[in-house]
C-alpha positions in Angstrom: -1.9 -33.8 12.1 -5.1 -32.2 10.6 -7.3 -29.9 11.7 -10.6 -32.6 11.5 -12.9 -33.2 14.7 -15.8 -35.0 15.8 -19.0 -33.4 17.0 -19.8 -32.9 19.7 -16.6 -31.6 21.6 -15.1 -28.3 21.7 -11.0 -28.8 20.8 -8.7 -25.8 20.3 -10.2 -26.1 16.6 -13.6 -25.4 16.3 -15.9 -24.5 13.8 -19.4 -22.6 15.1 -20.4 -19.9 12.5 -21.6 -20.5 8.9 -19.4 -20.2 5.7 -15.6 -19.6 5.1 -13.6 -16.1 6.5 -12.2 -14.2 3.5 -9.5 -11.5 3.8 -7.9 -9.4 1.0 -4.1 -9.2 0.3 -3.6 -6.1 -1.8 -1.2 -8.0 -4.3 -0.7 -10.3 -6.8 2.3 -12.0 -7.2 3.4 -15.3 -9.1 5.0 -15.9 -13.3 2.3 -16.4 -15.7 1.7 -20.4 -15.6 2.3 -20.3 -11.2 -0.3 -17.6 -9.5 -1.2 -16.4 -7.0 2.0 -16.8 -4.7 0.7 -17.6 -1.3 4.2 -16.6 -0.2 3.6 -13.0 -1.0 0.6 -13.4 1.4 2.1 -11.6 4.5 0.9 -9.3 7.2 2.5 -6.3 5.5 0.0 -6.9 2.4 -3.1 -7.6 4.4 -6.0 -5.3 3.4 -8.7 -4.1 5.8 -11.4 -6.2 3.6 -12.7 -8.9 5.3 -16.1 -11.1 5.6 -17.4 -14.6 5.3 -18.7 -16.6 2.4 -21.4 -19.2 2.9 -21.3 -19.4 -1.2 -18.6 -18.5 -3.5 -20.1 -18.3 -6.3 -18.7 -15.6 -9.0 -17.0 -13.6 -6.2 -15.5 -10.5 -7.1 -11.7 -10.0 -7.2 -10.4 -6.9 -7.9 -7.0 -5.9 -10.0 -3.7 -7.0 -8.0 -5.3 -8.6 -5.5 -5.9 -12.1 -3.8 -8.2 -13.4 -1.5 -7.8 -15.9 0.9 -10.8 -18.3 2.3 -10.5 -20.1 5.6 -12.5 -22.6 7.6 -13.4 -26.0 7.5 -15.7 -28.4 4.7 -18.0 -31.1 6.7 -19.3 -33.2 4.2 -22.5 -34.8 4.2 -21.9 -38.4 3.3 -18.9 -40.4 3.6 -17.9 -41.3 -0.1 -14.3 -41.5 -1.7 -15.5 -39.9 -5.4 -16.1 -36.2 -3.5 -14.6 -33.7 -5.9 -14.1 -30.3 -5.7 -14.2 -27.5 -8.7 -12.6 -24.0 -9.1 -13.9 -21.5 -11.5 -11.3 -18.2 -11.8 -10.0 -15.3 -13.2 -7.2 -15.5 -12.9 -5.3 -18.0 -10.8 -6.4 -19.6 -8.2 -5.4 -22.8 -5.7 -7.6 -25.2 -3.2 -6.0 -27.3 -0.6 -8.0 -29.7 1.7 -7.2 -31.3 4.8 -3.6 -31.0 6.3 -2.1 -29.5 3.5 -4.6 -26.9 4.3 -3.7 -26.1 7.9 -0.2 -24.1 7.4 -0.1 -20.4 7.4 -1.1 -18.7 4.1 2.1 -17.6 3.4 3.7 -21.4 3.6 0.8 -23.0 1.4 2.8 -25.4 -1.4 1.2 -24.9 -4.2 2.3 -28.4 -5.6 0.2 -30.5 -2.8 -2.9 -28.3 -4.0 -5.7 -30.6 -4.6 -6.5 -27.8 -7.4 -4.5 -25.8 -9.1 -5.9 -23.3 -11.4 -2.9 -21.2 -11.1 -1.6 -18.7 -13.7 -3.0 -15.3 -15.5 -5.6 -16.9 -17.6 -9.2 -15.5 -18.6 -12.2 -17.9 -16.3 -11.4 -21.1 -16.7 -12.8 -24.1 -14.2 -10.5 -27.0 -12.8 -12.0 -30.4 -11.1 -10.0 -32.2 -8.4 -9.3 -35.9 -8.4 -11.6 -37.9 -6.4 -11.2 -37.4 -2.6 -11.9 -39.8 0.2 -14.1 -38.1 3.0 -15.9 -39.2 6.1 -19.0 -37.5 7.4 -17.7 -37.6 10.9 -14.9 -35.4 10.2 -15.0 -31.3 9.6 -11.6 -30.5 7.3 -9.5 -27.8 7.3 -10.2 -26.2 3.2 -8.3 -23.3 2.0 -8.9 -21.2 -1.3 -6.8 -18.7 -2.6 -7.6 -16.5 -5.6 -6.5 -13.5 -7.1 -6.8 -11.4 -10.3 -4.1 -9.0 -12.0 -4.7 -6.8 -15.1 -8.2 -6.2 -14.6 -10.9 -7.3 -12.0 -11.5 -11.5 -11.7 -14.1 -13.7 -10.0 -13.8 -17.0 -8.1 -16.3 -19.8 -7.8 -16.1 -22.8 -5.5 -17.8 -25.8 -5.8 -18.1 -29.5 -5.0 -20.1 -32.5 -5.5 -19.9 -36.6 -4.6 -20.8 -39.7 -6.2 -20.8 -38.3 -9.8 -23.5 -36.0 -8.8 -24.2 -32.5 -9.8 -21.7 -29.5 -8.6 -23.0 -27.1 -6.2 -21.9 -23.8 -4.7 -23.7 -23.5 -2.0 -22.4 -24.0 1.3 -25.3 -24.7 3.9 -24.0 -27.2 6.3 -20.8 -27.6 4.0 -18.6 -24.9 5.1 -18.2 -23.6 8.2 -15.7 -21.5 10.0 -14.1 -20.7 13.4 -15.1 -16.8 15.0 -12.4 -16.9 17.4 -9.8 -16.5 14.5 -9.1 -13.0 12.5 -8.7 -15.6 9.6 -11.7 -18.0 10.7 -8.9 -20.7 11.1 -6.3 -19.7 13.3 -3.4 -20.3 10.9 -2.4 -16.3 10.7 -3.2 -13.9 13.5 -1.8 -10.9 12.7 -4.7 -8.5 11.6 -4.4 -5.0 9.2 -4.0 -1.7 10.8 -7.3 0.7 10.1 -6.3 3.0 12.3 -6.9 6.9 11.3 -4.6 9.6 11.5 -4.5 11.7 14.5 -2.2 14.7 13.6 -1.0 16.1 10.2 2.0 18.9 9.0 2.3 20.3 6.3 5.8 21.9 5.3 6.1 25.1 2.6 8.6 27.5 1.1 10.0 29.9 3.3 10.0 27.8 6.2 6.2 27.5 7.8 4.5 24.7 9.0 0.9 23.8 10.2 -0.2 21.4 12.3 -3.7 19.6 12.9 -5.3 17.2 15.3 -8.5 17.9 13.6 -8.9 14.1 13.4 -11.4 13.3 11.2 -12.6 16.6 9.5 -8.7 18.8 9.4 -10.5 21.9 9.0 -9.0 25.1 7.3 -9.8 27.1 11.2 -8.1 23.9 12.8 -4.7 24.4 11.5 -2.0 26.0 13.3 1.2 27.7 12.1 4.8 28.7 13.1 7.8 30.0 11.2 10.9 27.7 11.6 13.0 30.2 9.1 14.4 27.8 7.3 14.3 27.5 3.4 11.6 25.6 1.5 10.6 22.5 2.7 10.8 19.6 -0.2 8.8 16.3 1.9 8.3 15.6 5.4 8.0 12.1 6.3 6.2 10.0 9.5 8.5 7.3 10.9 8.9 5.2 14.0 11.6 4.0 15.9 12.1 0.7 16.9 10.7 0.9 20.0 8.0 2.4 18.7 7.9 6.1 19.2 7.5 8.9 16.8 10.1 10.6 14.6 9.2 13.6 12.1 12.0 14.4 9.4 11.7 16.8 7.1 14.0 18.0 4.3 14.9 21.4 3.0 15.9 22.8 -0.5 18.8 24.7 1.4 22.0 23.7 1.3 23.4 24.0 5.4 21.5 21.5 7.9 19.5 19.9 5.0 17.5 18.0 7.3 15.0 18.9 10.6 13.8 15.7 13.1 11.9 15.6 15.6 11.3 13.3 18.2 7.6 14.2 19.1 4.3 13.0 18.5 3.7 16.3 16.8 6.1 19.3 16.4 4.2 22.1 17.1 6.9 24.9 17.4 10.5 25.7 15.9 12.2 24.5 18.9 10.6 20.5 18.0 13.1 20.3 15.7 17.1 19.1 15.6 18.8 20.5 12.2 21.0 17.6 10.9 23.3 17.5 7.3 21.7 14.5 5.8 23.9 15.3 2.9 27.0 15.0 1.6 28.8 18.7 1.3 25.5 20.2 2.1 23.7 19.0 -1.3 20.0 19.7 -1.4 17.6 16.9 -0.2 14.7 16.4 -2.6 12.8 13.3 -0.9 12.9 11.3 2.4 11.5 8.0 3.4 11.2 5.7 6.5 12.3 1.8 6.7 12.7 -1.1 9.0 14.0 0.4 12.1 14.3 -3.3 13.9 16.4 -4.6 11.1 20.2 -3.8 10.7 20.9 -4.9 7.3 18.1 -2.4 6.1 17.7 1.4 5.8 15.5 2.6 9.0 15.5 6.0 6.9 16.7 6.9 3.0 17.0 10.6 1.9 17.1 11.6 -2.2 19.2 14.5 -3.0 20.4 16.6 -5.7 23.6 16.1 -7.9 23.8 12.3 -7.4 24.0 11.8 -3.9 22.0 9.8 -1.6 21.7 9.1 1.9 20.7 6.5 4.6 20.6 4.8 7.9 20.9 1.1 8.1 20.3 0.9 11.9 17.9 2.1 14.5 20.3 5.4 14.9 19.0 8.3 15.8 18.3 10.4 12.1 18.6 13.5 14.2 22.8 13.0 14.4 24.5 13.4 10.8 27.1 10.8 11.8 24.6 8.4 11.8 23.6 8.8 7.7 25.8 6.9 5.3 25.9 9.5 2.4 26.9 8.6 -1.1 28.0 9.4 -4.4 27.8 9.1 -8.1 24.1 7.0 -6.9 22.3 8.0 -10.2 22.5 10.7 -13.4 21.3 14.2 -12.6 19.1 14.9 -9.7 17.7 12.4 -7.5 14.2 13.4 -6.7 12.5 11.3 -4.4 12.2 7.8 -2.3 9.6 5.6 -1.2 9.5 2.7 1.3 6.1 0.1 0.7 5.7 -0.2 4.3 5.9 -3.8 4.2 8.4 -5.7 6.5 8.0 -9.2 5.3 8.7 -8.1 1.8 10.3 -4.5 1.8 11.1 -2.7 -1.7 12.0 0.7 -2.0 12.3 2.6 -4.7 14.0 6.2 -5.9 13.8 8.7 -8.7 15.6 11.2 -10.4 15.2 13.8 -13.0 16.0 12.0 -15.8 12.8 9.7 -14.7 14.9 6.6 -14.1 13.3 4.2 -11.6 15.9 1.8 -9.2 14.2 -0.5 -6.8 15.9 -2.0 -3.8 14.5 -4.9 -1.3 17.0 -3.1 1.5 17.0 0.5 0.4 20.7 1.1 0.3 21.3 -1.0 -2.8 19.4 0.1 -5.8 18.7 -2.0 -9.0 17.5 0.3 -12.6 14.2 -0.9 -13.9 13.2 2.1 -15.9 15.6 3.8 -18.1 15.7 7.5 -18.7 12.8 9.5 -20.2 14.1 12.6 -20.6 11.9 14.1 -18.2 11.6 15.3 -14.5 9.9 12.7 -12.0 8.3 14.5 -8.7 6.9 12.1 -7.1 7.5 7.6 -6.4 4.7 6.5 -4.3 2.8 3.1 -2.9 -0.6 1.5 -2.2 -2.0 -1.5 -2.6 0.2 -3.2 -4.6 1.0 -0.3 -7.2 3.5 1.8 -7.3 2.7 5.2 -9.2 5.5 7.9 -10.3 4.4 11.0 -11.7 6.6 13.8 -13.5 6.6 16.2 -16.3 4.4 14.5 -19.0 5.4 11.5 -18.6 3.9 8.9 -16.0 4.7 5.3 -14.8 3.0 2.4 -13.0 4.7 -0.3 -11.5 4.7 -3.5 -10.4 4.6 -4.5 -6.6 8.1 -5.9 -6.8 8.9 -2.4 -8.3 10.9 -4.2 -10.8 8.7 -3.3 -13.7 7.1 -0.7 -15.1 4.9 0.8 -18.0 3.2 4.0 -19.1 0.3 5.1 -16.7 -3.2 5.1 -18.3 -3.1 8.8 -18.0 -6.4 11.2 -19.2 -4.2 13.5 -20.1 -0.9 15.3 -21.0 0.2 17.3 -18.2 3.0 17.8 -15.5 2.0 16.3 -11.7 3.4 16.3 -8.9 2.3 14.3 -6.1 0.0 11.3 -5.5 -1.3 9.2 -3.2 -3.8 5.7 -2.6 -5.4 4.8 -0.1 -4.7 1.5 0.8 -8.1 0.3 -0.9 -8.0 0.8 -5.0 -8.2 4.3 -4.8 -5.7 6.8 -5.8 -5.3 10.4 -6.0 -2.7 12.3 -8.5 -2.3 16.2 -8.3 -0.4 18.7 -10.2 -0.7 21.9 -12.8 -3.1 24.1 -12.4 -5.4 22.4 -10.3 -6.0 19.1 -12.3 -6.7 15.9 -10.4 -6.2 12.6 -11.5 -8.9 10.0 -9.7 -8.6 6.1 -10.4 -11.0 3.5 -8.5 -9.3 0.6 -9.8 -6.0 0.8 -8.4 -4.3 2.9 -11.4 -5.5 0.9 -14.4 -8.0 3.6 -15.4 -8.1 7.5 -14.5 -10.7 10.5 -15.0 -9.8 13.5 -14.8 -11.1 16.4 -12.5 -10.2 20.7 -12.0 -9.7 22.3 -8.4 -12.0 25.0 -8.6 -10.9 28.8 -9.6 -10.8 30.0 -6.3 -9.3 33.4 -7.1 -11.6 34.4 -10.3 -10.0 35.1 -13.5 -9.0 31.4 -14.3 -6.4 31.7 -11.6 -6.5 28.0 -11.0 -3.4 27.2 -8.3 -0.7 24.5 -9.1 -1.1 21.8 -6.2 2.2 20.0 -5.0 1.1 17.3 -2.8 -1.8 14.9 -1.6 -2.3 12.8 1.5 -5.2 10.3 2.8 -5.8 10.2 6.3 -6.7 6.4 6.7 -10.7 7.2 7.6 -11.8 8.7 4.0 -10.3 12.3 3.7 -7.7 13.5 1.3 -5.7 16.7 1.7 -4.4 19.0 -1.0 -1.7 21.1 -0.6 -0.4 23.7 -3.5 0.9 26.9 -4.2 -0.7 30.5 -3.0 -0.8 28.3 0.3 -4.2 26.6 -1.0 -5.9 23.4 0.9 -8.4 22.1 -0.2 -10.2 18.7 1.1 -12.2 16.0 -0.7 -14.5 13.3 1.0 -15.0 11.3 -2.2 -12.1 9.9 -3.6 -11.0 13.3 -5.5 -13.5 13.6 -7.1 -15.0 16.9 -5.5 -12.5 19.2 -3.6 -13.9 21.9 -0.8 -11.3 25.1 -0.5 -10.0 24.7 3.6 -7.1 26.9 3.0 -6.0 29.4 6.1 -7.6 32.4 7.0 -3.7 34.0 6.6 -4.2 34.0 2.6 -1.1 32.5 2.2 2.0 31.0 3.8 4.2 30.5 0.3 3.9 27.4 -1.6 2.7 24.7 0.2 4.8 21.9 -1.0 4.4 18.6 1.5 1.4 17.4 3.2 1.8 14.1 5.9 -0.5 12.2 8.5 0.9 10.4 11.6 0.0 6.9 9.8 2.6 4.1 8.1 
């Protein structure tokens, strides 16, 4: 049945605060005639943007992204000519009335009573006529999204041949008991900051932080595990929810250390595990889907073609527990990358001939990008984007990871690590200091320099780069340097240990998914 009601009366379906709820989906999915794809519309893509409309009126949508209005449309008269217009760039959908009411993600796109779908530059489509009674409030969904550069949206209506009109004053109204002003979806998007950081380095130290919210250079803590140089160290969670730490090591015996704590803080945190086949070197590690059996719950890259997972909720710590392989890809392989997204999980892996293989269950892997010739460091994943970084050569990809093209880079150099946060923003590090900064989710990057903190143009490589979820990014690099920036990259303060130096610092990682 639909969602319409008389006033007075106070149903389970309500509608008591001006304008329609918007959230943000941080991707864009769909072919080029059908899209947005409301199925792609999930928790795991929900973005921390939210807000209310009470006029959408050239709205701002930025790259990969789609937004989502809920509430309810009361109109003013009864008349059967109402009609409603959509103005976008690019697609965009509007339902009305019970074909309104499912959850985003089950929205068919064919009962639409306007479908401006596709990538297309702004372009406005008109409803037929729809028969509405003044008595009734309806359930009204918009969806619209933009890919390959920012978009607006613009919703408007109008009855009896009449002039259209945006504004939605006693029009549209929503209800505040619902995270989506409908009640439709009710899962919400995790803001929550990091709490505790490690950072791994060559000759076996680690630091630790709960310096929540500032991670300090006098707030770090260290300890020697003796081990040999430590390649990434990953956050996970099992599936009931506690924390598991694995970190991998350029040393061939016990090529993996987990630990089952909230934070590690001393050698004896750790369980050494082969994660390896004959003791190869691991290169990168990932997390996965713990709660799901027919997916890895952790994937490990390593050296001379091998590769390793766990496609249960087994303990990582116990080597009988990793599945490890052969003959996966050419040369090395260099790193893997879960998108944290459960409803629509893709991973992806590198190697160092800078072939790219996605998977949807991360122990079969599909190539998307053939070989470059050239070393890639680093696969990661924000908002839609995937970014992989290398020697010289650069690639963006798709949210699917299924395709991929050269990165709009600033310059020629080799980098090695990157990271977004979540938002449009990332954050690519490598040789001698330089930083890569893009606000637009990777389409377009400036370029800054680490400052000489040494004298004598002794700028220091840096190896990795992490956000903590509340607006700080940590730098890790060689000559054990740290440095911190509060503004998207673009400035860097030195925080690096009073020590001097604990070797090259090579991974940096909050507690956050």
């Amino acid at each position: 049945m639909s969602y319409k009601f008389y006033v007075p009366g106070f149903p389970p379906n309500w509608a008591d605060t001006s304008g329609l709820k918007y959230r943000s989906y941080s991707v864009y999915s769909g072919s080029a005639s059908e899209s947005p794809d409301p199925a792609s519309l999930v928790s795991g893509s929900l973005r921390t943007i939210s807000g209310a409309s009470t006029q959408i009126s050239s709205f701002a949508v930025s790259t990969d992204t789609t937004y989502v209005w809920r509430g309810y449309f009361k109109p003013d008269a009864s008349s059967s000519t109402w009609q409603f217009k959509v103005t976008s760039e690019d697609g965009a959908y509007l339902w009305l009335d019970t074909n309104a009411e499912a959850a985003v993600a089950s929205l068919n796109r064919a009962n639409a009573i306007v479908d401006n779908g596709g990538t297309h530059g702004s372009q406005a489509t008109t409803s037929a006529n729809q028969n509405l009674d003044s008595d009734f409030h309806y359930a009204i969904t918009l969806v619209a999204g933009s890919t390959g550069g920012s978009g607006t949206a613009t919703l408007e209506w109008s009855r009896d041949g009449g002039a259209f009109s945006s504004d939605g004053a006693g029009y549209l109204e929503y209800d505040s008991r619902y995270e989506d002003g409908f009640g439709a979806d009710s899962y919400t998007a995790s803001a929550s900051p990091a709490t505790q950081a490690l950072i791994g380095g060559s000759g076996g130290w680690i630091g630790y932080s709960t310096d929540t919210g500032n991670w300090a250079g006098g707030n770090w803590n260290w300890y020697d595990t003796g081990t040999r140089a430590m390649q990434e160290i990953q956050y996970g969670q099992a599936a009931d929810g506690s924390d598991i730490w694995v970190n991998v090591l350029n040393g061939a015996t016990s090529s993996g250390r987990v630990a089952h704590d909230s934070l590690p803080t001393q050698t004896s945190d750790w369980t050494a595990v082969d994660v390896s086949q004959n003791n190869s070197y691991a290169q990168g590690v990932s997390n996965g889907l713990p709660d799901d059996d027919s997916k890895a719950s952790w994937c490990v890259a390593i050296r001379d073609s091998r590769f390793s997972y766990i496609d249960d909720d087994g303990d990582p710590a116990v080597s009988s527990n990793w599945t490890k392989l052969s003959g996966e890809m050419s040369g090395h392989l260099t790193d893997v990358t879960f998108n944290q997204d459960s409803s629509s999980p893709v991973w992806v892996r590198s190697n160092s001939r800078f072939e790219l293989e996605s998977s949807t269950d991360g122990i079969s892997f599909t190539t998307r990008q053939t070989a470059l010739s050239a070393n890639c460091s680093d696969v990661e994943y924000s908002n839609g984007v995937w970014i992989a970084v290398g020697a010289e050569v650069h690639r963006i990809g798709t949210a699917n990871g299924q395709t991929w093209s050269a990165l709009n880079a600033p310059s020629t150099r080799t980098m090695y690590g990157s990271a977004g946060n979540g938002g449009g923003n990332w954050v690519v590090v490598g040789e001698t200091g330089y930083v890569w900064v893009s606000s637009d989710n990777g389409s377009n990057w400036s370029e800054v320099q680490i400052p000489d903190s040494r004298g004598a143009g002794n700028f220091t490589t840096i190896r990795d780069v992490a956000y903590d979820g509340a607006g700080i990014w940590i730098a890790v690099g060689e000559e054990g340097e740290m440095w911190k920036s509060t503004d998207n990259g673009s400035s860097w303060s030195n925080i690096t240990p009073s020590r001097g130096s604990y070797g090259i610092l090579n991974t940096i990682e909050f507690n956050i998914l």
